[in-house]
C-alpha positions as CSV (number, residue, x, y, z in Angstrom):
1,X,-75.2,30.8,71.0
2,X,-74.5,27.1,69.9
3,X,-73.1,26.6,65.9
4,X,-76.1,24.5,63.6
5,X,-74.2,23.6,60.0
6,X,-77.0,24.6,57.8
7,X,-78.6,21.2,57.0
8,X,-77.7,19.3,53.8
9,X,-81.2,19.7,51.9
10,X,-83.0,16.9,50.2
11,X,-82.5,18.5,47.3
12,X,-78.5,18.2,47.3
13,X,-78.5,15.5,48.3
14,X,-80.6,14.4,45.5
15,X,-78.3,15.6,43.2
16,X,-76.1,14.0,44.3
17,X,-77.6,10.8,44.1
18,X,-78.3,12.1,40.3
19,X,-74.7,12.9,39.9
20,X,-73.2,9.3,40.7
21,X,-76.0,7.3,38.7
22,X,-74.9,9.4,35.5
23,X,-70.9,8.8,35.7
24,X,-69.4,5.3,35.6
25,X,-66.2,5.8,38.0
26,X,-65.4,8.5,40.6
27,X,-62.3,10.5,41.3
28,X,-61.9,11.8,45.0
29,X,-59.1,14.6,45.7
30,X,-58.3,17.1,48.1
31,X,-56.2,20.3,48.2
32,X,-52.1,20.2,47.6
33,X,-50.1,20.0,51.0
34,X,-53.0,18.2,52.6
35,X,-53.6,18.3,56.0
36,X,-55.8,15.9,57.9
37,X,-58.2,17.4,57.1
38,X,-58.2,16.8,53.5
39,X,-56.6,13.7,53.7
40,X,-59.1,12.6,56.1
41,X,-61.9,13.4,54.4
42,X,-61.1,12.4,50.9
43,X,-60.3,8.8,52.5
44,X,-63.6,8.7,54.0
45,X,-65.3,9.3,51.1
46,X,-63.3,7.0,49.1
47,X,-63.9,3.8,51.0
48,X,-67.3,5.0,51.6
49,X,-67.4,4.7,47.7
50,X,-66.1,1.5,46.9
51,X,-67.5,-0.3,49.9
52,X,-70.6,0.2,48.6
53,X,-69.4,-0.7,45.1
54,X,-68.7,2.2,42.8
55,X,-65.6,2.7,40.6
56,X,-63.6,4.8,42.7
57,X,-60.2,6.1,43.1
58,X,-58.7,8.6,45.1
59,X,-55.8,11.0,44.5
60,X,-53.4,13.9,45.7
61,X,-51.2,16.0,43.7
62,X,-48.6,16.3,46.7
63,X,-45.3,13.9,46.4
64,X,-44.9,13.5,50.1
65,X,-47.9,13.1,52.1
66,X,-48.0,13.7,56.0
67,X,-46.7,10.3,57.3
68,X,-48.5,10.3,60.5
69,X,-52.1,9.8,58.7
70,X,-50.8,6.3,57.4
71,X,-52.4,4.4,60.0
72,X,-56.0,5.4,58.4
73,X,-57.4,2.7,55.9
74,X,-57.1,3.4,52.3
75,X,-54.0,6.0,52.8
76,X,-51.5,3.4,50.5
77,X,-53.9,3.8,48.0
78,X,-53.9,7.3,47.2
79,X,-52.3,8.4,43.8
80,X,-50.3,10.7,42.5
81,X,-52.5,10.9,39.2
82,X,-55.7,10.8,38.0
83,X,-56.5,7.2,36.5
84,X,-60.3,7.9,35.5
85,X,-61.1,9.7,32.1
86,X,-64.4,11.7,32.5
87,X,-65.0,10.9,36.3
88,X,-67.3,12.6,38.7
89,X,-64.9,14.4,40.8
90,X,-65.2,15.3,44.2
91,X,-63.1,17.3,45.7
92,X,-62.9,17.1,49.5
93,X,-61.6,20.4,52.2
94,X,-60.4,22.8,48.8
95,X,-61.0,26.3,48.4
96,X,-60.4,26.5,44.4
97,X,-59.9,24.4,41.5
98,X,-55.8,25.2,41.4
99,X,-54.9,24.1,44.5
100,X,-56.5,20.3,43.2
101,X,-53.3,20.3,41.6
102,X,-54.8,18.7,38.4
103,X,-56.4,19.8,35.6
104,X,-60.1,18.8,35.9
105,X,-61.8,21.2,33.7
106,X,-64.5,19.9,31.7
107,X,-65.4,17.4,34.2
108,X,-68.6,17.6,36.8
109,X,-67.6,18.6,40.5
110,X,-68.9,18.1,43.8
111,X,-67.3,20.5,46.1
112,X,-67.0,19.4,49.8
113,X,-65.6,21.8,51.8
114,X,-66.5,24.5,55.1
115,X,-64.0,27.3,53.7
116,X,-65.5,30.4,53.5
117,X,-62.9,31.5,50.8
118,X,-63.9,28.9,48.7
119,X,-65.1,30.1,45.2
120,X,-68.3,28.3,44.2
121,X,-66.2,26.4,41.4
122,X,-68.3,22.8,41.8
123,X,-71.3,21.7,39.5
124,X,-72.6,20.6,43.2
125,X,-70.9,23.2,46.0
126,X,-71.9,21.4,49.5
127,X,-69.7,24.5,51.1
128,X,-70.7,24.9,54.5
129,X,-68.8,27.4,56.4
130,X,-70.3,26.7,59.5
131,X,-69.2,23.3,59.6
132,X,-66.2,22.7,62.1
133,X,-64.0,20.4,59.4
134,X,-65.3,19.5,56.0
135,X,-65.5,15.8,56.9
136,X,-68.3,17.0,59.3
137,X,-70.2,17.8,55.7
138,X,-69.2,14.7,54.2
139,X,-70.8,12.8,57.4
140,X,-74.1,14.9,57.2
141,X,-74.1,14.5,53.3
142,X,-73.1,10.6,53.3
143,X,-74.5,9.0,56.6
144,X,-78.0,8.7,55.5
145,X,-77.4,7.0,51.8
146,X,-74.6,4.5,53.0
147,X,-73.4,2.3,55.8
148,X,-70.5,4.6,57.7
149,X,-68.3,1.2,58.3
150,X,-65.4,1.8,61.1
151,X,-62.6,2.8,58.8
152,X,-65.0,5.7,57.5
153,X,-65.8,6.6,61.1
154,X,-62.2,6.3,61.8
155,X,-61.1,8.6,58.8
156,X,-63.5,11.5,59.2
157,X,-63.4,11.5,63.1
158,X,-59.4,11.8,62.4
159,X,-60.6,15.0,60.2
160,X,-62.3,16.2,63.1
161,X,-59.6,16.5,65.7
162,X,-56.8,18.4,63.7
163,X,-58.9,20.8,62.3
164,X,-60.5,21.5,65.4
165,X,-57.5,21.1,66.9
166,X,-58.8,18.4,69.2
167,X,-61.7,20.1,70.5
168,X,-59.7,23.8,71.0
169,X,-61.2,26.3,68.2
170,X,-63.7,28.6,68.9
171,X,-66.1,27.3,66.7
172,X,-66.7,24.2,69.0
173,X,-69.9,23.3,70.5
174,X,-72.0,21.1,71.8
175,X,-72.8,19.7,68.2
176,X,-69.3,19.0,67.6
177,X,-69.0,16.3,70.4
178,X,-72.2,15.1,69.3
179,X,-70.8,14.7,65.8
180,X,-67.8,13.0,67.4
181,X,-70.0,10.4,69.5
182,X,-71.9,9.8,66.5
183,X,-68.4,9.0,64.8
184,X,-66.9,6.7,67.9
185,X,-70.7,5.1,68.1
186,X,-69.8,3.9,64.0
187,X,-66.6,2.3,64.8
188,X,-63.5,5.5,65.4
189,X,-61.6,4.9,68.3
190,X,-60.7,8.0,69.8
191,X,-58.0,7.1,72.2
192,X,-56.4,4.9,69.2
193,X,-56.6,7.6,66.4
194,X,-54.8,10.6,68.8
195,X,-51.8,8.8,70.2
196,X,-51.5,7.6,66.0
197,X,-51.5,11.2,65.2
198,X,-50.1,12.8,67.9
199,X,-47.2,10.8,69.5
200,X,-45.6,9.2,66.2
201,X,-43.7,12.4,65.2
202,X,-40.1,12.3,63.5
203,X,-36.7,13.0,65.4
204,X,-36.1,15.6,62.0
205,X,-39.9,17.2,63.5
206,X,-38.2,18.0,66.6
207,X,-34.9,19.1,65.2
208,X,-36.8,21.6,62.3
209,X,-38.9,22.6,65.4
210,X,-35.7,24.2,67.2
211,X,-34.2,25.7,64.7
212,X,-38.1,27.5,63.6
213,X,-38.3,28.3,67.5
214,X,-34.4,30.3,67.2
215,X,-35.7,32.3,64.2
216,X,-39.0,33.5,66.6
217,X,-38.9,37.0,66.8
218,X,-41.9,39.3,68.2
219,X,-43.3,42.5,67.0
220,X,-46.3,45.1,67.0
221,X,-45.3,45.1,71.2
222,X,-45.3,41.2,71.6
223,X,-48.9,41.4,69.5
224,X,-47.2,39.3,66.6
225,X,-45.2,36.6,66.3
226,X,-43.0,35.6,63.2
227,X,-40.7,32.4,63.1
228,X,-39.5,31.0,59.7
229,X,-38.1,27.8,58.0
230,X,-35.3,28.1,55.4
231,X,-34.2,24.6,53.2
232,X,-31.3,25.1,54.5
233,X,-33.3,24.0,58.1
234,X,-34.9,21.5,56.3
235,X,-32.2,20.2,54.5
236,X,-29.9,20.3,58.2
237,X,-32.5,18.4,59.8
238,X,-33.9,16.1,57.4
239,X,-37.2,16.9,57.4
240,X,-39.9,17.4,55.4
241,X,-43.0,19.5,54.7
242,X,-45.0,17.7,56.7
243,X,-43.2,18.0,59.8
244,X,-43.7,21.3,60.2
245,X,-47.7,20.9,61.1
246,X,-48.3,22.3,64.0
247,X,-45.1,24.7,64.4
248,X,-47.2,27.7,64.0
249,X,-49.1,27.1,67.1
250,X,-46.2,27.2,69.4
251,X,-46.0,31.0,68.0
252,X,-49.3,31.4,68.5
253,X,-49.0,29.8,72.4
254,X,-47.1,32.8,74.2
255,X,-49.6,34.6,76.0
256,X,-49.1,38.0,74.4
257,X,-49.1,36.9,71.0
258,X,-52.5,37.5,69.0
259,X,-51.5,36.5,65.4
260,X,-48.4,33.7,64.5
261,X,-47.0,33.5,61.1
262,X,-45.0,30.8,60.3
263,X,-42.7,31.4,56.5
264,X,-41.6,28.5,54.8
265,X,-39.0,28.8,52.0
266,X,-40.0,25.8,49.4
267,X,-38.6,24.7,46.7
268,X,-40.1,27.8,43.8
269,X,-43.0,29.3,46.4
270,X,-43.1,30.9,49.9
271,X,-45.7,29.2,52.1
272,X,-47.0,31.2,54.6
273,X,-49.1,29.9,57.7
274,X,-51.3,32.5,59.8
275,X,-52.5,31.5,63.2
276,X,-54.8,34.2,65.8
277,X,-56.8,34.2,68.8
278,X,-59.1,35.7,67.3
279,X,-57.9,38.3,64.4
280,X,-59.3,38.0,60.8
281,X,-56.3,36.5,59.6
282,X,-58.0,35.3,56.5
283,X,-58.5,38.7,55.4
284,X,-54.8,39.2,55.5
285,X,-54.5,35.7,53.3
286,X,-57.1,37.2,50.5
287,X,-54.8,40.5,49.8
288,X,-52.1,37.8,49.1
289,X,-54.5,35.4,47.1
290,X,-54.8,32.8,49.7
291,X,-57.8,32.2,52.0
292,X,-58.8,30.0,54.8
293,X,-60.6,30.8,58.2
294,X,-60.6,33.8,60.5
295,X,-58.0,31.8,63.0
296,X,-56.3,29.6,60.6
297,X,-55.5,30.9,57.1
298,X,-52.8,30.7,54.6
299,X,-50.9,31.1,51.3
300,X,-47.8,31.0,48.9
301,X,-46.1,33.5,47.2
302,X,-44.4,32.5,44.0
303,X,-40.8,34.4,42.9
304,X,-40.3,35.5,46.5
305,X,-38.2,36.1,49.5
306,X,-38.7,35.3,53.3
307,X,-37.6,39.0,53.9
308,X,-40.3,40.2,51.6
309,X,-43.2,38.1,52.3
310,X,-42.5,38.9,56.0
311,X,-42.2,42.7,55.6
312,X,-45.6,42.9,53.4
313,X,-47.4,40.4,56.0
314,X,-46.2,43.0,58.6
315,X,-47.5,46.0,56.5
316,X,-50.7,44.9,55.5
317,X,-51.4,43.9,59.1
318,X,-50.8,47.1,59.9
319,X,-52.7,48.7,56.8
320,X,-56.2,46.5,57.3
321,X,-56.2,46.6,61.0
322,X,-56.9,43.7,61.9
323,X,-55.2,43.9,65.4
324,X,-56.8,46.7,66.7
325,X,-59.9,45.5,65.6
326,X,-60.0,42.9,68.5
């Protein structure tokens, strides 16, 4: 049976409409550690925004960006602050109000997003779970009330392909390539946009990449996969945050594996990544207060270990079944 995003209704959209006449300037974020996603997104909307004249700025609460989404329009311009006092705020591909990074209560919101987890915090929630990335909702939502130029195209088709993983999720159909000639038809070059995102990676990418591929170790008979990154791996190899996007998925590549975590030690948190081929791992990311999707979920533990984390991952795997239920 083919995916249909529930439509964006005339009355959303409407409000909307309502919702930018009634506020001078407006704020555009996305979620902290942004992937393309997010950054994607947010951009899109953003020089959708001020090409058609508004007061617009757009932000991220994250100090180092992913480098490899730097050849999208717009990226030099997104801030570490918020500039705006009382701006409509949108916030683009996040889940819940803390993981904006800012402090935006009191302000109106309009949610963009396709996360299931996400918690209804908006004024306007244009939450469409359904929807392969959420720049396929800002498309739907935005196409029909302003000109999509070729740097929009090019932002939210670049949106498109990492969270669907270039056209290799199991939520693509049909629509999705439709969505994606729509995009190309507007101005995104597709052949362009994937070698910029990915064949520019870092010599540290490949370096944090071996020494996350040494740690792998497999468990639950080869079911699971667990490889982890210590700063002491990122600080031997130079790299950064964002060169580990995408590690999981090599975890997730060996044929008998059915869920990959990836544990990264930060600075004061634990992140944890979750990848399956099929297993609810979002329901494993909820009992630690993250969320996500059923194949691609996540969180981070505060005043924690990589031993820990990894043990109560491995437990509550266990405890809610989620392997034998495939």
């Amino acid at each position: 049976m083919s995916r249909l995003m529930p439509e964006i209704t005339a009355e959303e959209r409407k409000r909307f409409e309502e919702l930018l006449e009634t506020h001078r300037s407006v704020t555009v974020l996305s979620h902290i550690h942004p992937d393309a996603d997010a950054i994607g997104t947010s951009l899109g909307v953003y020089l959708l925004l001020k090409e058609a004249g508004r007061r617009v700025e757009v932000a991220n609460a994250t100090a180092d960006l992913p480098r490899h989404l730097d050849f999208l329009e717009g990226f030099g311009k997104i801030k570490k602050k918020i500039d705006f006092d009382d701006s409509l705020i949108i916030a683009c591909d996040c889940g819940s109000p803390d993981r904006l990074g800012f402090d935006v209560s009191g302000r109106d919101i309009v949610v963009i997003d396709h996360h299931p987890s996400n918690t209804g915090y908006g004024t306007l929630n244009l939450v469409r779970p359904d929807a392969v990335s959420s720049s396929e909702v800002a498309t739907r939502l935005l196409a029909p009330l302003f000109p999509v130029t070729p740097p929009v195209a090019e932002a939210f088709y670049a949106a498109l392909i990492s969270d669907t993983r270039y056209f290799t999720t199991g939520n693509v159909t049909a629509e999705t390539f439709e969505l994606a000639r729509e995009l190309i038809a507007l101005g995104a070059q597709p052949a362009r946009i994937a070698q910029a995102m990915l064949q520019r990676r870092s010599l540290a990418s490949l370096r944090v990449l071996g020494r996350a591929l040494e740690s792998l170790r497999l468990v639950e008979n080869a079911r699971v996969a667990l490889m982890t990154v210590t700063r002491e791996d990122l600080e031997a190899t130079g790299a950064r945050y964002d060169d580990l996007d995408g590690i999981v998925d090599y975890a997730r590549s060996l044929v008998t594996v059915e869920i990959a975590i990836l544990i990264v030690e930060r600075r004061k948190s634990i992140k944890v990544s979750l990848r399956s081929k099929g297993a609810d791992v979002m329901r494993i990311a909820r009992k630690f207060g993250g969320g996500g999707h059923r194949e691609a979920a996540g969180f981070e533990a505060e005043r924690a270990t990589i031993e820990g984390v990894g043990a109560a991952l491995l437990e509550t795997i266990e405890k809610e079944g989620v392997l034998s239920a495939l």
